[in-house]
PyMOL Python script that loads the backbone (N, CA, C, O; Angstrom):
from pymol import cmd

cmd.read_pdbstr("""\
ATOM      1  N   UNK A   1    -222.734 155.554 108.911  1.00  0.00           N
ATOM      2  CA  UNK A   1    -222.464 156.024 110.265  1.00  0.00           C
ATOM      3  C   UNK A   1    -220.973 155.904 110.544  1.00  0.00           C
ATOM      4  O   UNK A   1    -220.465 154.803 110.332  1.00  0.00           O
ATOM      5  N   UNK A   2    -220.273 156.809 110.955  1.00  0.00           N
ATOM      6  CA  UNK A   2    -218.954 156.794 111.837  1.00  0.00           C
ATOM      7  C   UNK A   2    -218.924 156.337 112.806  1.00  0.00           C
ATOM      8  O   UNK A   2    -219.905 156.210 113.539  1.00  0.00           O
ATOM      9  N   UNK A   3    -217.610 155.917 113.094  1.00  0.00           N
ATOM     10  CA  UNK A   3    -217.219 155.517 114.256  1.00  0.00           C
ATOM     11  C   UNK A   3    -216.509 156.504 115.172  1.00  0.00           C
ATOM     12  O   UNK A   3    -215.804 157.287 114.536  1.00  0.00           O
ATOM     13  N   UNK A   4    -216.501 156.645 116.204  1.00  0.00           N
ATOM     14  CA  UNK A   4    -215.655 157.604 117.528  1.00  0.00           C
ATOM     15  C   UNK A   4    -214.121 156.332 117.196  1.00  0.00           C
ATOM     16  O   UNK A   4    -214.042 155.106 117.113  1.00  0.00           O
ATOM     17  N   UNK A   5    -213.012 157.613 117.082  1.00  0.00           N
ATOM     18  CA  UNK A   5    -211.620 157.229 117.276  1.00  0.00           C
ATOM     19  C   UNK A   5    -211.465 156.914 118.850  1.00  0.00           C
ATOM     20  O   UNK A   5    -211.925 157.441 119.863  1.00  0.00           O
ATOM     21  N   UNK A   6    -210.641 155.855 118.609  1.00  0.00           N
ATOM     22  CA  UNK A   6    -210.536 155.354 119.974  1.00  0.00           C
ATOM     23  C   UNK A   6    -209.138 156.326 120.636  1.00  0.00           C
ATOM     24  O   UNK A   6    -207.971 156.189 120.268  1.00  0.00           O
ATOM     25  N   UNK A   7    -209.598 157.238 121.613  1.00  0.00           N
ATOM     26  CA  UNK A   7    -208.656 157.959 122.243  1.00  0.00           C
ATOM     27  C   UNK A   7    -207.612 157.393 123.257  1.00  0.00           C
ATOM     28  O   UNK A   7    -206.600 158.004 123.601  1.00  0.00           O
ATOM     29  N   UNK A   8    -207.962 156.206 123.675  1.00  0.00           N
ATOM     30  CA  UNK A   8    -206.752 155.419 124.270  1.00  0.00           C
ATOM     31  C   UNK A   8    -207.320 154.210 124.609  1.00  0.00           C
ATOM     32  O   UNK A   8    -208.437 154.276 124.094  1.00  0.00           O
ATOM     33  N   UNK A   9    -207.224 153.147 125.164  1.00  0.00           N
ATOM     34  CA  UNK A   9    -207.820 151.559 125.385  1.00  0.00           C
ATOM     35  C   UNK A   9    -207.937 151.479 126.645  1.00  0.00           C
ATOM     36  O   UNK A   9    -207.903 150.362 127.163  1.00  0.00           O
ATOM     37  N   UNK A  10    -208.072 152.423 127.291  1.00  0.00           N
ATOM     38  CA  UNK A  10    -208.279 152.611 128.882  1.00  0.00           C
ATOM     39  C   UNK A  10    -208.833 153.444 129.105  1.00  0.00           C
ATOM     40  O   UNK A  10    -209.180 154.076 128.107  1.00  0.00           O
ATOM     41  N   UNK A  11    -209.242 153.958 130.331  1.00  0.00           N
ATOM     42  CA  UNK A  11    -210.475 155.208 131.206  1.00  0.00           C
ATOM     43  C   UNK A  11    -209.400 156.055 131.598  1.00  0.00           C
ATOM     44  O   UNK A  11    -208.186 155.866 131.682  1.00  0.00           O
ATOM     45  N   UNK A  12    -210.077 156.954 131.801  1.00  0.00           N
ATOM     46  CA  UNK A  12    -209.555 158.105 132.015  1.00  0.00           C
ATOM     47  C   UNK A  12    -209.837 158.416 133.704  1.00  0.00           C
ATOM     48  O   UNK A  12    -210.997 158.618 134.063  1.00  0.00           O
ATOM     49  N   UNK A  13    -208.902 158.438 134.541  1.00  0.00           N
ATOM     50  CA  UNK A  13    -208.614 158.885 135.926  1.00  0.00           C
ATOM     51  C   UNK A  13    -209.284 159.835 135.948  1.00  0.00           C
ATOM     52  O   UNK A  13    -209.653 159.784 134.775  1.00  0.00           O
ATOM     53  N   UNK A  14    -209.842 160.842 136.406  1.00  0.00           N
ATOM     54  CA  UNK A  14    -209.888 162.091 136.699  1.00  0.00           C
ATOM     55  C   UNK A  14    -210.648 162.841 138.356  1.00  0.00           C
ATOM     56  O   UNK A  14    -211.574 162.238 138.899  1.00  0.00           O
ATOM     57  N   UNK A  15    -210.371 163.500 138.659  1.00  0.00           N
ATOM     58  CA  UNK A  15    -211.039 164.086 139.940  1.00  0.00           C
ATOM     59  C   UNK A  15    -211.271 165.384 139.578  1.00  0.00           C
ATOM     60  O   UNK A  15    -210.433 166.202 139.199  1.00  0.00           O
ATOM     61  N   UNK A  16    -212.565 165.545 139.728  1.00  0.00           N
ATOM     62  CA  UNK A  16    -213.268 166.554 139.318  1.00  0.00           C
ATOM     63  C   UNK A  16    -214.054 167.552 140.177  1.00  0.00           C
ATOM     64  O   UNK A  16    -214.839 166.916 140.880  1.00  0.00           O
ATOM     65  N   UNK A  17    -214.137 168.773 140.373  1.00  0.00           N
ATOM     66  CA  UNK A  17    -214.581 169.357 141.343  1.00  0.00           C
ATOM     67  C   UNK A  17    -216.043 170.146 140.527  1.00  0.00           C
ATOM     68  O   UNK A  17    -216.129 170.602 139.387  1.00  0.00           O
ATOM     69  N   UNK A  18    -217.330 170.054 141.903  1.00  0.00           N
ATOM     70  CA  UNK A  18    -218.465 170.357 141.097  1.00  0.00           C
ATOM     71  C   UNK A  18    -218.254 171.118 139.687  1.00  0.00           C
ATOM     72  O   UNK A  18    -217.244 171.644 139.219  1.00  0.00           O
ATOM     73  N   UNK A  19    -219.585 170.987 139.167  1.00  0.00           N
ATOM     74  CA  UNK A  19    -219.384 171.704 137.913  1.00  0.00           C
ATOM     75  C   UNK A  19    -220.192 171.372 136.944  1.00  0.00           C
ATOM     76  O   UNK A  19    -221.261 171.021 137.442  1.00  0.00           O
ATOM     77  N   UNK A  20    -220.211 171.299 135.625  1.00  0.00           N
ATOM     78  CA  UNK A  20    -220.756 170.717 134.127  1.00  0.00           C
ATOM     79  C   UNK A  20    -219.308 170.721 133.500  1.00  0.00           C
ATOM     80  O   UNK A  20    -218.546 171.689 133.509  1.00  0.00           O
ATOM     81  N   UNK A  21    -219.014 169.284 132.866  1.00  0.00           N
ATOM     82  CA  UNK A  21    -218.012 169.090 132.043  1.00  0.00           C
ATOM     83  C   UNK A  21    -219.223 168.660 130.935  1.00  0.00           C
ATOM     84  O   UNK A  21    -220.442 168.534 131.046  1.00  0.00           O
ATOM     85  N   UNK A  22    -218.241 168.494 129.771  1.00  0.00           N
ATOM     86  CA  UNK A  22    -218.557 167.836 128.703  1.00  0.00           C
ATOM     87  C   UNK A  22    -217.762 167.324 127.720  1.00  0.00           C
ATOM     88  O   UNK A  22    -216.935 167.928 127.037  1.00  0.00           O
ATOM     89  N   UNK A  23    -218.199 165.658 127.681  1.00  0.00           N
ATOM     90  CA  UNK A  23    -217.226 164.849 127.777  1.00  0.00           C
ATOM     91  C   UNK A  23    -216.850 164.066 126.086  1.00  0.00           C
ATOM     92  O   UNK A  23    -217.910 163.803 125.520  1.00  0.00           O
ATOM     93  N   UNK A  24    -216.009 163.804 125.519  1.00  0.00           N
ATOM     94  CA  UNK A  24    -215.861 163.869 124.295  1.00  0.00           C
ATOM     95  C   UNK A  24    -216.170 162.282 123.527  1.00  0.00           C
ATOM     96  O   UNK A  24    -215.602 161.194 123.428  1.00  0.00           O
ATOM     97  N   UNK A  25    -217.059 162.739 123.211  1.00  0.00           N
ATOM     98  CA  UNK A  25    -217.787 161.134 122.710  1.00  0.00           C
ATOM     99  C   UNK A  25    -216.996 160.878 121.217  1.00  0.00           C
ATOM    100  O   UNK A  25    -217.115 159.715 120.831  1.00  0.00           O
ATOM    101  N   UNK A  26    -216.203 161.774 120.305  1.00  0.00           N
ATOM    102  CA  UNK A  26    -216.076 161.363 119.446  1.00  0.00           C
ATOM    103  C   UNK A  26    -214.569 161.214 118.979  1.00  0.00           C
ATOM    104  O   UNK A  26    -214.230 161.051 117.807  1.00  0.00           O
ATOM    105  N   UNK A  27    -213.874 161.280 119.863  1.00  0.00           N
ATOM    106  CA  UNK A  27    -212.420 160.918 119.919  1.00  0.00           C
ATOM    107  C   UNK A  27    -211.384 161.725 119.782  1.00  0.00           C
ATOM    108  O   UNK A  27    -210.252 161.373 120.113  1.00  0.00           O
ATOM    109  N   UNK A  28    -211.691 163.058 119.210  1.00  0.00           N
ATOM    110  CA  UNK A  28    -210.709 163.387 118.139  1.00  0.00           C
ATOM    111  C   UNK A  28    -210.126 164.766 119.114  1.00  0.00           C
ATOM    112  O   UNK A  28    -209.181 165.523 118.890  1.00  0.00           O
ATOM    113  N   UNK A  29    -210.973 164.738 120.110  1.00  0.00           N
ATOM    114  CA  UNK A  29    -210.682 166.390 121.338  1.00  0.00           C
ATOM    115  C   UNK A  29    -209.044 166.106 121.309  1.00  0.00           C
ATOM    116  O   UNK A  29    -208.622 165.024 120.901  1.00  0.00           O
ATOM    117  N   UNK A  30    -208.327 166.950 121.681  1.00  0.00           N
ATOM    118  CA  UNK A  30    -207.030 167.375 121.833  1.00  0.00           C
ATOM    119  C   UNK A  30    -207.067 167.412 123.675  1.00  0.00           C
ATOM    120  O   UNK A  30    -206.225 167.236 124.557  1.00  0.00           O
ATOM    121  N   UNK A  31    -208.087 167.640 123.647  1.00  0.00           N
ATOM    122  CA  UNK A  31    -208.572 167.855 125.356  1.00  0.00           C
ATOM    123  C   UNK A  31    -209.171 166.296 125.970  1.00  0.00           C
ATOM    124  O   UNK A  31    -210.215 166.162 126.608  1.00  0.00           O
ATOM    125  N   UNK A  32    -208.377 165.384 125.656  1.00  0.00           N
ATOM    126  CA  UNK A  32    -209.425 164.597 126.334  1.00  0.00           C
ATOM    127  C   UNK A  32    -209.174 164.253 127.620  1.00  0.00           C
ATOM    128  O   UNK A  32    -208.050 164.388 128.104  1.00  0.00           O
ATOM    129  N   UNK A  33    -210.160 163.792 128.267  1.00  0.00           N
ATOM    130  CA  UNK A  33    -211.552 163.354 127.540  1.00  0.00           C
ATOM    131  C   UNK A  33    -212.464 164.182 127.830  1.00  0.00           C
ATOM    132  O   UNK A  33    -213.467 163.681 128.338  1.00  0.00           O
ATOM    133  N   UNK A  34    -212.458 165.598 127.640  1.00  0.00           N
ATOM    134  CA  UNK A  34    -213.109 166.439 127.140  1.00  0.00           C
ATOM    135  C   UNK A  34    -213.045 166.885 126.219  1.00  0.00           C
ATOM    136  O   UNK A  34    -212.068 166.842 125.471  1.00  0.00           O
ATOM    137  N   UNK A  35    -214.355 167.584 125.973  1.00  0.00           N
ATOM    138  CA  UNK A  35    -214.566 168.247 124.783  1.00  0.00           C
ATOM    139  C   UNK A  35    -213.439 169.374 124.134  1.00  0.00           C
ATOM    140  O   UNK A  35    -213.129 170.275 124.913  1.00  0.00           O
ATOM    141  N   UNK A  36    -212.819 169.397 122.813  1.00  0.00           N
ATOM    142  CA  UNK A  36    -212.430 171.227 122.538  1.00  0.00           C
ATOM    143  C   UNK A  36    -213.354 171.569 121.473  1.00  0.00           C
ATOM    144  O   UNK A  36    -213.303 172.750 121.129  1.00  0.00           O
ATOM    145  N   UNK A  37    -214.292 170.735 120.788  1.00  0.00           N
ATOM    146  CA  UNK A  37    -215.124 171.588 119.814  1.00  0.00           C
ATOM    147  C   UNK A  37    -214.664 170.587 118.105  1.00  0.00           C
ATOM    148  O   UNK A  37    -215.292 170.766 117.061  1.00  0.00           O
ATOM    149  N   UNK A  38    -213.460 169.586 118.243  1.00  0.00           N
ATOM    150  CA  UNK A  38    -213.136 168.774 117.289  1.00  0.00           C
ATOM    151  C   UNK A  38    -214.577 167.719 116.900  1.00  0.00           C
ATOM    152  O   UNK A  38    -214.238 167.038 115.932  1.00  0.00           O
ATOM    153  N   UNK A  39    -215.636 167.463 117.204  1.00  0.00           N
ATOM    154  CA  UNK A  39    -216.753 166.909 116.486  1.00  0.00           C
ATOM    155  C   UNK A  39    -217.490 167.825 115.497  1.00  0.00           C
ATOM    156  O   UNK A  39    -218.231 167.326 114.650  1.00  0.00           O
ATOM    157  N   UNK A  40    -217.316 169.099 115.579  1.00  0.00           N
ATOM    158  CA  UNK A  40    -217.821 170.067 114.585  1.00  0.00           C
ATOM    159  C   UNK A  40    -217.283 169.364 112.653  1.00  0.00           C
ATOM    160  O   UNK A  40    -216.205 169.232 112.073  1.00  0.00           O
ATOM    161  N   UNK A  41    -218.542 169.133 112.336  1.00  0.00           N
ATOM    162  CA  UNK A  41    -218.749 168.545 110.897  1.00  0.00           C
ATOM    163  C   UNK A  41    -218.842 166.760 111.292  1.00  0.00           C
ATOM    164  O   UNK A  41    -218.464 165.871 110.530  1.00  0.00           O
ATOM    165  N   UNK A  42    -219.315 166.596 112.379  1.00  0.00           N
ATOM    166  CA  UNK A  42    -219.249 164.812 112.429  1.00  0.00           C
ATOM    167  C   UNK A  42    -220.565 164.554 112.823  1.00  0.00           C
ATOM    168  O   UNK A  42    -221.364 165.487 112.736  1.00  0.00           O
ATOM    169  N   UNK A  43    -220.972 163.396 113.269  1.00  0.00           N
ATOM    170  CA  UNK A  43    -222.414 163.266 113.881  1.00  0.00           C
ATOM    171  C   UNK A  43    -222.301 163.150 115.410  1.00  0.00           C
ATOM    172  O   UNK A  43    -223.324 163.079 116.091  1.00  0.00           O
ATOM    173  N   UNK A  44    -220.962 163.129 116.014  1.00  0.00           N
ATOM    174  CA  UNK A  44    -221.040 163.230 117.431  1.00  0.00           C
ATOM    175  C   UNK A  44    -221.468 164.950 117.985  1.00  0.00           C
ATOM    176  O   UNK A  44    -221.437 166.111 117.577  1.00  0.00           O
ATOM    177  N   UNK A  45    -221.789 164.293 118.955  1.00  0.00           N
ATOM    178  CA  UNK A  45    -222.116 165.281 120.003  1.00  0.00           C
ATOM    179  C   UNK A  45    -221.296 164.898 121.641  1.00  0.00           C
ATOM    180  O   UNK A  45    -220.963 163.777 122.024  1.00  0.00           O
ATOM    181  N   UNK A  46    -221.126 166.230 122.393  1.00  0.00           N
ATOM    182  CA  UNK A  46    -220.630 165.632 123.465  1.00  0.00           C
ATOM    183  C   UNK A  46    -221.826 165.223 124.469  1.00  0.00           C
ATOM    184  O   UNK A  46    -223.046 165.198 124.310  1.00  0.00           O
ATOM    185  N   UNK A  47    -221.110 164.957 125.413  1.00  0.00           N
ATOM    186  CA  UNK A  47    -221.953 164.477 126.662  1.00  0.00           C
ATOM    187  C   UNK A  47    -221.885 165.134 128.030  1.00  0.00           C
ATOM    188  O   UNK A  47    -221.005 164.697 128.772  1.00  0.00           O
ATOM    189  N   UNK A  48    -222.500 165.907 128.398  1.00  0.00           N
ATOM    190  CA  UNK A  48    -222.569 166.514 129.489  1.00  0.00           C
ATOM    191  C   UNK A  48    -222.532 165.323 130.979  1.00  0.00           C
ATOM    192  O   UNK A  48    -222.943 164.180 131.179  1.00  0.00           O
ATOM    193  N   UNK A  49    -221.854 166.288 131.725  1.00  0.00           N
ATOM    194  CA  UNK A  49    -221.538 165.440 132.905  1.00  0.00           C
ATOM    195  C   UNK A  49    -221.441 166.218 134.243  1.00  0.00           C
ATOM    196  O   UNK A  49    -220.403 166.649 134.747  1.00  0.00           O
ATOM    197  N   UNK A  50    -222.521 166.307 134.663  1.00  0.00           N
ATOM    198  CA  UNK A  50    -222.538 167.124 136.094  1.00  0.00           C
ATOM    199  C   UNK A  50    -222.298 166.730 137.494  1.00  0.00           C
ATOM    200  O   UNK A  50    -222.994 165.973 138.170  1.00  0.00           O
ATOM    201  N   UNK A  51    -221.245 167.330 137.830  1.00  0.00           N
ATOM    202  CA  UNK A  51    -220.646 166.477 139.312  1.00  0.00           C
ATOM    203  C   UNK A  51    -221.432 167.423 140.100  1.00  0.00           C
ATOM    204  O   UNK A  51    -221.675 168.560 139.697  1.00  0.00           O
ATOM    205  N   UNK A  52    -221.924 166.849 141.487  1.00  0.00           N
ATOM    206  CA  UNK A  52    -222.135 167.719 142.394  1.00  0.00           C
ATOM    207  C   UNK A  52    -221.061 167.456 143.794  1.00  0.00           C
ATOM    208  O   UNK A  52    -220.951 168.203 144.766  1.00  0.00           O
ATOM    209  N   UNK A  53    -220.683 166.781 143.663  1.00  0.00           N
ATOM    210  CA  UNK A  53    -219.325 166.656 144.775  1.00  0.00           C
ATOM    211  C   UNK A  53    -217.905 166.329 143.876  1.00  0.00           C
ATOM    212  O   UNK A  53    -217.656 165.712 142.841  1.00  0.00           O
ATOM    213  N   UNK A  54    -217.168 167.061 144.827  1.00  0.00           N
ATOM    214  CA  UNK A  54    -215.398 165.947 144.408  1.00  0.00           C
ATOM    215  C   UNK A  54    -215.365 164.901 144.686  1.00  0.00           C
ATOM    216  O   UNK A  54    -215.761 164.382 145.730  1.00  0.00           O
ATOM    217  N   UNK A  55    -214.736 164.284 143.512  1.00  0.00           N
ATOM    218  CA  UNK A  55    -215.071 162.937 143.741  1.00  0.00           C
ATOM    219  C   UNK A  55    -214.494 162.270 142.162  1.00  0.00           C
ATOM    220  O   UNK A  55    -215.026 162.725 141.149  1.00  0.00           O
ATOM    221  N   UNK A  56    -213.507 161.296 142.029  1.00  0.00           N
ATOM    222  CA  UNK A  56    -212.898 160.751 141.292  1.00  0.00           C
ATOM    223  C   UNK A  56    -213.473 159.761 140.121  1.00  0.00           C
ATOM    224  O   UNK A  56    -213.792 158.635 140.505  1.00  0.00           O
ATOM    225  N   UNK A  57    -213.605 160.005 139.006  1.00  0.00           N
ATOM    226  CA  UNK A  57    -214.307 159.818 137.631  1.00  0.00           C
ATOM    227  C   UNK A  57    -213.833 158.841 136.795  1.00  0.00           C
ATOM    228  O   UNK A  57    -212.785 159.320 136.363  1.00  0.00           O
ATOM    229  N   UNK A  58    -213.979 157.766 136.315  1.00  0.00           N
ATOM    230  CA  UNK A  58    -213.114 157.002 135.477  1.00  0.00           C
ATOM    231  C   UNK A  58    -214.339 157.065 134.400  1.00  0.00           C
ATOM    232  O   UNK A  58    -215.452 156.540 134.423  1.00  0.00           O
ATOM    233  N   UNK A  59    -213.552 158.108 133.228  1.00  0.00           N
ATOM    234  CA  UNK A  59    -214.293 158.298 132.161  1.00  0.00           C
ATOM    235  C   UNK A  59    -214.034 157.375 130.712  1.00  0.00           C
ATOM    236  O   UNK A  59    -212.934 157.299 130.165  1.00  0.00           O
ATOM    237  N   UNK A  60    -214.949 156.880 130.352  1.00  0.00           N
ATOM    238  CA  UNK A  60    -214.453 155.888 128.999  1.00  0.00           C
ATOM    239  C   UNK A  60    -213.171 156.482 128.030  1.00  0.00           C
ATOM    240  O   UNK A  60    -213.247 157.652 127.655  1.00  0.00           O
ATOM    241  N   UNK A  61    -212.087 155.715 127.665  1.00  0.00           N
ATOM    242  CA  UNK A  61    -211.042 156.805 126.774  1.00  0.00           C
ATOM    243  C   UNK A  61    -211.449 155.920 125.563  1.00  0.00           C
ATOM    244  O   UNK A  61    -210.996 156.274 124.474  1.00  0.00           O
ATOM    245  N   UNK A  62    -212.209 154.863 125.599  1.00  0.00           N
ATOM    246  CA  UNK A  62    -212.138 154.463 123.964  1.00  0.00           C
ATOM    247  C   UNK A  62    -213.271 154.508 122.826  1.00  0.00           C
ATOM    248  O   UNK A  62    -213.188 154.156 121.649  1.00  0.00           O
ATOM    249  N   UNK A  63    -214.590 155.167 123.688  1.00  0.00           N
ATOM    250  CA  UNK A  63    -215.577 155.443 123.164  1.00  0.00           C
ATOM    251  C   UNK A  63    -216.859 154.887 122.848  1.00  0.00           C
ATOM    252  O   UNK A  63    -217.835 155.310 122.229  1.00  0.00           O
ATOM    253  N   UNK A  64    -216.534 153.611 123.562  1.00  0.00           N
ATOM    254  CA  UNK A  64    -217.525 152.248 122.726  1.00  0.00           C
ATOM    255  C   UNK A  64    -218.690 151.960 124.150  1.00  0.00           C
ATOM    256  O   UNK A  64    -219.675 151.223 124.191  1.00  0.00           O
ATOM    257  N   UNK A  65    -218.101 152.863 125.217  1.00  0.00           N
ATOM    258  CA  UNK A  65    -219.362 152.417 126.452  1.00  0.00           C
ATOM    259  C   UNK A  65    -220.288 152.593 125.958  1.00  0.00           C
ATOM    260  O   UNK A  65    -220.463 153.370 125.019  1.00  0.00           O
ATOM    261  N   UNK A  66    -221.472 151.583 126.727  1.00  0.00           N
ATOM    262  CA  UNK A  66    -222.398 151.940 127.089  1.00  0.00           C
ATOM    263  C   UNK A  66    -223.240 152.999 127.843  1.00  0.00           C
ATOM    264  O   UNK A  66    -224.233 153.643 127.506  1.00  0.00           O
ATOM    265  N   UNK A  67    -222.602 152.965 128.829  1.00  0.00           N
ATOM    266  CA  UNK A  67    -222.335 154.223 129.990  1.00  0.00           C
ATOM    267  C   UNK A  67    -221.704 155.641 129.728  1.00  0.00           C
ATOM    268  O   UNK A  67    -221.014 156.337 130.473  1.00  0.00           O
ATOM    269  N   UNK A  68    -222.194 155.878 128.318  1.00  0.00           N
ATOM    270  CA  UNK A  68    -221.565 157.412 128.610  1.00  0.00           C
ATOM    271  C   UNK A  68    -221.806 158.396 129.417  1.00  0.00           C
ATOM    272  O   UNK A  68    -222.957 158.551 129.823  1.00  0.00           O
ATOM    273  N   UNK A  69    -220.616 159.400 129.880  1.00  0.00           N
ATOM    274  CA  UNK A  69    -219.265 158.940 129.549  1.00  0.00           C
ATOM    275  C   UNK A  69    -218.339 158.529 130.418  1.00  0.00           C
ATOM    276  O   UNK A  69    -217.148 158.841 130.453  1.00  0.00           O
ATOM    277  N   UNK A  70    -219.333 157.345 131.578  1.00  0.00           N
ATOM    278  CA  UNK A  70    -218.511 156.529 132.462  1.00  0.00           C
ATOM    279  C   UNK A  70    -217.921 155.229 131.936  1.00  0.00           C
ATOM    280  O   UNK A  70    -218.678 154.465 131.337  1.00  0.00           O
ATOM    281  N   UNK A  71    -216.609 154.897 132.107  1.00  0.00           N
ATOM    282  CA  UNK A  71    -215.898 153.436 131.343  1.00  0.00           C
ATOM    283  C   UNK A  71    -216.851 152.329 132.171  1.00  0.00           C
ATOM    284  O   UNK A  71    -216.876 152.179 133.392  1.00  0.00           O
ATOM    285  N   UNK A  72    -217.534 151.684 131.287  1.00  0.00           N
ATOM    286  CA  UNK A  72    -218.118 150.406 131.222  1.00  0.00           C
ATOM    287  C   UNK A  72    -217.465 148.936 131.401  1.00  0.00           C
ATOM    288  O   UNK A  72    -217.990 147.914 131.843  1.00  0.00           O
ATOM    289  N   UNK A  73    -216.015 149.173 130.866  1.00  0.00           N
ATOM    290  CA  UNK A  73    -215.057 147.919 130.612  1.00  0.00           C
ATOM    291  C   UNK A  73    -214.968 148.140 128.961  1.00  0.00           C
ATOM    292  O   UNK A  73    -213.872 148.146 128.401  1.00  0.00           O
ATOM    293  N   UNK A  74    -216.114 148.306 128.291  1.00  0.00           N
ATOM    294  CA  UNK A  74    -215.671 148.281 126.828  1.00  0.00           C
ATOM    295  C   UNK A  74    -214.704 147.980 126.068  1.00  0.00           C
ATOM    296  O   UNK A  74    -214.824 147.275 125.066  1.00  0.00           O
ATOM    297  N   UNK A  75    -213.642 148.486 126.471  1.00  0.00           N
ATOM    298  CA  UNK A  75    -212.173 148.369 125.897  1.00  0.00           C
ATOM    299  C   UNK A  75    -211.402 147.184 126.307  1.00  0.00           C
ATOM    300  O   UNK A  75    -210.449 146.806 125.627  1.00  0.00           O
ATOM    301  N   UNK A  76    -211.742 146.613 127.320  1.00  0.00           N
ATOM    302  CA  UNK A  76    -211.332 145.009 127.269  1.00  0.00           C
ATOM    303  C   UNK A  76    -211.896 144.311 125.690  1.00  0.00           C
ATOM    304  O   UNK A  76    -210.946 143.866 125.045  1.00  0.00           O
ATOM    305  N   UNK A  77    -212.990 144.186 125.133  1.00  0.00           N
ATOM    306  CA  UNK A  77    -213.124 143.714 123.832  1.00  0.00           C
ATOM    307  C   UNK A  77    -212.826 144.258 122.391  1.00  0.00           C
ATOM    308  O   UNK A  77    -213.248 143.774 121.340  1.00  0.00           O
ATOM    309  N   UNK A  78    -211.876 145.550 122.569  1.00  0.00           N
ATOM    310  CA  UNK A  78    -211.859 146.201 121.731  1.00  0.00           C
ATOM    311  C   UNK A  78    -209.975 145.536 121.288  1.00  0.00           C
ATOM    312  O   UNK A  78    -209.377 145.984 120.310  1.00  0.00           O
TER     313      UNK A  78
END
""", "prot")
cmd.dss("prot")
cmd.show_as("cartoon", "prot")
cmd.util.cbc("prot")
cmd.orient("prot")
């Protein structure tokens, strides 16, 4: 099994207006912390994330939540 590259050791800010995002569980997006399609040939998959209001997101940047793909703290032990 692989591991998700850790895309930074902190969450990701974001404010997001309704919608479906999808959120990059396996590190390697150019887009993060969304998806661009960089898990193609890995065993990740992304994670869909449907806002129904605006409203400000702190998304995991290092991959290891529990809570995908809301930051858990995770990256404090990493």
């Amino acid at each position: 099994m692989s591991e998700a590259v850790v895309a930074q050791k902190s969450p990701y800010e974001v404010e997001l207006e309704p919608g479906t995002y999808w959120w990059c569980a396996c590190g390697r997006s150019k887009d993060q912390p969304f998806c661009d399609g960089a898990h193609q040939g890995t065993e990740f998959s992304p994670v869909e994330l449907k806002v129904e209001k605006k409203e400000t997101y702190w998304l995991c940047g290092c991959k290891a939540t529990k809570d995908q793909p809301h930051c858990d703290g995770a990256h404090n032990k990493i």
